[in-house]
N, C-alpha and C positions, 0 to 999 in steps of 0.2 A: 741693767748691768751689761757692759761688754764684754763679749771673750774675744782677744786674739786669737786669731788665725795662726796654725804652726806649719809656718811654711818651709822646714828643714824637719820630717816625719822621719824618722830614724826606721829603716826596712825591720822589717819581722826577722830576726835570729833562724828560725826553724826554716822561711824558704830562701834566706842566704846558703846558710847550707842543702838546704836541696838542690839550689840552683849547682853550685857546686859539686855535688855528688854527681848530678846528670852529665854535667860537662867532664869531670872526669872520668865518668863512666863509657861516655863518647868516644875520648880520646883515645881511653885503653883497647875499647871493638874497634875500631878505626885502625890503630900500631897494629893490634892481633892480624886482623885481616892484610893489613900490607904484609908483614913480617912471612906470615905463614902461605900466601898466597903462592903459587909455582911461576916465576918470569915464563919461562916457556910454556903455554898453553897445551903443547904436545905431551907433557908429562901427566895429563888427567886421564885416564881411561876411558875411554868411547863406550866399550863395551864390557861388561864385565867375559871373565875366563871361561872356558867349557869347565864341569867338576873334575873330570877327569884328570886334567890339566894341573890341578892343584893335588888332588889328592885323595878325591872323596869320590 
C-alpha cells in the first residue's frame, strides 16, 4: 500500500499561538522601553542624593 505524502501540513494551533504571544510580547517591551525611556540622557541620575538632602 501507498500513502501519500501531505505536502501542505497544517502548523500546530498551540505554537501559532505562541508564536504570536512572543511577538506580541516583543512588541509591547520594545513600545514600553521607547515610550518610557528619557530623550535627554541628562535627566538620569549619576549619583543618587546625600540622606540629608532628602530628608532622612
Amino acid at each position: 500500500m501507498i500513502y501519500r505524502k501531505r505536502l501542505h501540513r497544517r502548523p500546530d494551533p498551540l505554537i501559532v499561538l505562541m508564536f504570536f504571544v512572543i511577538v506580541g510580547l516583543c512588541a509591547t517591551i520594545s513600545y514600553q522601553l521607547i515610550a518610557c525611556a528619557p530623550v535627554d540622557r541628562g535627566e538620569i541620575a549619576v549619583q543618587s542624593p546625600q540622606a540629608s538632602a532628602i530628608g532622612g
